[in-house]
C-alpha positions as CSV (number, residue, x, y, z in Angstrom):
1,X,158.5,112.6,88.7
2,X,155.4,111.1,86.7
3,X,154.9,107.4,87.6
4,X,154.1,105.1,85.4
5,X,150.1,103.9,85.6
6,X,150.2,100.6,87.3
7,X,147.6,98.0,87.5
8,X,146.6,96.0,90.6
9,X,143.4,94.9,90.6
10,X,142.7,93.3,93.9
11,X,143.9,96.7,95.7
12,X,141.5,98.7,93.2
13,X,138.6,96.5,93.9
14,X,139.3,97.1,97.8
15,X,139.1,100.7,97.3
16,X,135.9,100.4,95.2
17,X,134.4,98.5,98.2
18,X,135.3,100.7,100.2
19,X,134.8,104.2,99.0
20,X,132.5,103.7,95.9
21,X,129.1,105.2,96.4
22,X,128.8,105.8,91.9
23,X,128.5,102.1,90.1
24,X,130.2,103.4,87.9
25,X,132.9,102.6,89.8
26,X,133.0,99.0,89.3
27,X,133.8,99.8,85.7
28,X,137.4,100.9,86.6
29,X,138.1,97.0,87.7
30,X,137.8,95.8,83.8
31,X,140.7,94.8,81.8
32,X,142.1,97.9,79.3
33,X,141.9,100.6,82.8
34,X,145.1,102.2,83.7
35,X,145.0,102.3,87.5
36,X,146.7,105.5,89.1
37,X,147.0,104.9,93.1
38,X,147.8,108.2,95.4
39,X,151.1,107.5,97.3
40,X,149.4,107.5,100.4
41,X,148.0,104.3,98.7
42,X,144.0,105.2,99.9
43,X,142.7,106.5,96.7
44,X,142.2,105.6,93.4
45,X,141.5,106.8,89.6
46,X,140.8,104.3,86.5
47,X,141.4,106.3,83.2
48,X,142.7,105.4,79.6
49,X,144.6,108.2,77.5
50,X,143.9,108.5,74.4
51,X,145.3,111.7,72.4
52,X,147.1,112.9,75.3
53,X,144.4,113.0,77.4
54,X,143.5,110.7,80.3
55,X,139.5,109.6,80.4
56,X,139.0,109.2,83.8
57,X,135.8,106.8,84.2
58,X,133.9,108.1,86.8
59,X,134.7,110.0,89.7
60,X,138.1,109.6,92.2
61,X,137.5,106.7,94.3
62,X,138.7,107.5,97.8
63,X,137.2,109.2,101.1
64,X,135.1,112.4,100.7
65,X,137.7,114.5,102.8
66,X,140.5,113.0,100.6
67,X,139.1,114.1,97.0
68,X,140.1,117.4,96.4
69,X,144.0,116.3,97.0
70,X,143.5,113.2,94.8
71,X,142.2,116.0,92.0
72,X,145.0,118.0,92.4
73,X,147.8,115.8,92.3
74,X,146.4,113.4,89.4
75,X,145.8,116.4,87.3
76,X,149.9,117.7,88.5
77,X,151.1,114.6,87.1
78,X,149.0,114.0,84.1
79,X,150.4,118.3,83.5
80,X,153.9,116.8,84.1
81,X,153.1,114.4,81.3
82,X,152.0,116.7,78.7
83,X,148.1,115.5,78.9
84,X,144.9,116.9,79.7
85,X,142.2,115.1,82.0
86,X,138.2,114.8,81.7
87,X,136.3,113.2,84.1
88,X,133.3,111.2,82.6
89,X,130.2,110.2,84.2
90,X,131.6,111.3,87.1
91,X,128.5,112.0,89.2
92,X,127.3,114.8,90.8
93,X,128.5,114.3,94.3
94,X,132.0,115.1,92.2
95,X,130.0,117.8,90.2
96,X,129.4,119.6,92.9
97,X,133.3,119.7,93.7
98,X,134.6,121.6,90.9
99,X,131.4,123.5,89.6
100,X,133.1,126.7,90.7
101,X,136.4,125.4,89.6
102,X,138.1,128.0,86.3
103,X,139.8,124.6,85.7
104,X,137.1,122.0,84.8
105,X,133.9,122.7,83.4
106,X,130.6,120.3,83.2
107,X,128.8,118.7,80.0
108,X,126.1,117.0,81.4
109,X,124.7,114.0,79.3
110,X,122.9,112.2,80.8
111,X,121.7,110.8,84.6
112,X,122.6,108.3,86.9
113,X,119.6,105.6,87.6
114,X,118.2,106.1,91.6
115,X,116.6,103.4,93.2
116,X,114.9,103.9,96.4
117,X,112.9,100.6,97.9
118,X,110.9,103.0,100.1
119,X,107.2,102.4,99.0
120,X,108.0,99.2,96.8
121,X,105.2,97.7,98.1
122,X,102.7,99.8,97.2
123,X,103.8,99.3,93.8
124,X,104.5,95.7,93.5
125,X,101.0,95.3,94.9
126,X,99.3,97.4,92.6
127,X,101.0,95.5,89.9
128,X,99.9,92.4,91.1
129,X,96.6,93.8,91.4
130,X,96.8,95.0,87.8
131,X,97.9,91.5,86.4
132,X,95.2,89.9,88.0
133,X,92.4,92.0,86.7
134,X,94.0,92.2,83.4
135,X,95.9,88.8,82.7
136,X,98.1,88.6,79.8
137,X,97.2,86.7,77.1
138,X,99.0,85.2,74.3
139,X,97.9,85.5,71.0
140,X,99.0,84.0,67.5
141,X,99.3,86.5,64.8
């Protein structure tokens, strides 16, 4: 049986909170996302389908233990349904899943943005530093 996509937005943006490591994420909470919930009810995917085939934005949102079951029976039903699946921008914490999967292949595109505050300080002081040796100045063309 291939349930209909539903849409509950406060459950998906617990789920998000919860399990969402990929910003990404947060994108699967905007209006026009199809949610698709597990039964179990602790995971979730946003996609749209377009052409038969669900765009699933970003990776599976649910527990690390809990992803390769979420895989398997979102890509039964959407089989079920006659459609196809491709994952995008889904990261490569999910990349890393299915690289030696026959069934999915990779297109990578682009990268995510990584932030890491370690040594900010060195570098918002030598900006400072910079600024005050060299001040801006406007200028009228």
């Amino acid at each position: 049986m291939v349930l209909e996509p539903k849409r509950d937005v406060q459950r998906a943006r617990e789920l998000v909170f919860a399990h969402s490591l990929n910003p990404i994420a947060y994108q699967i909470l905007n209006p026009g996302i199809q949610h698709w919930f597990s039964h179990e009810g602790d995971a979730l995917i946003g996609y749209i389908t377009c052409n038969r085939i669900r765009v699933v934005a970003g990776a599976p949102v649910c527990s690390p233990e809990r992803i390769n079951g979420v895989v398997d029976r979102f890509e039964s039903e959407a089989t079920r349904a006659k459609e196809t699946v491709c994952y995008f921008h889904a990261g490569p914490r999910f990349a890393k899943l299915v690289r030696n999967s026959r069934g999915h292949s990779i297109a990578a595109i682009g990268a995510l943005p990584y932030w890491n505050p370690v040594g900010w300080d060195k570098i918002l002081k030598a900006t400072l530093l910079f600024a005050t040796r060299y001040p801006a100045r406007a200028t009228k063309e």
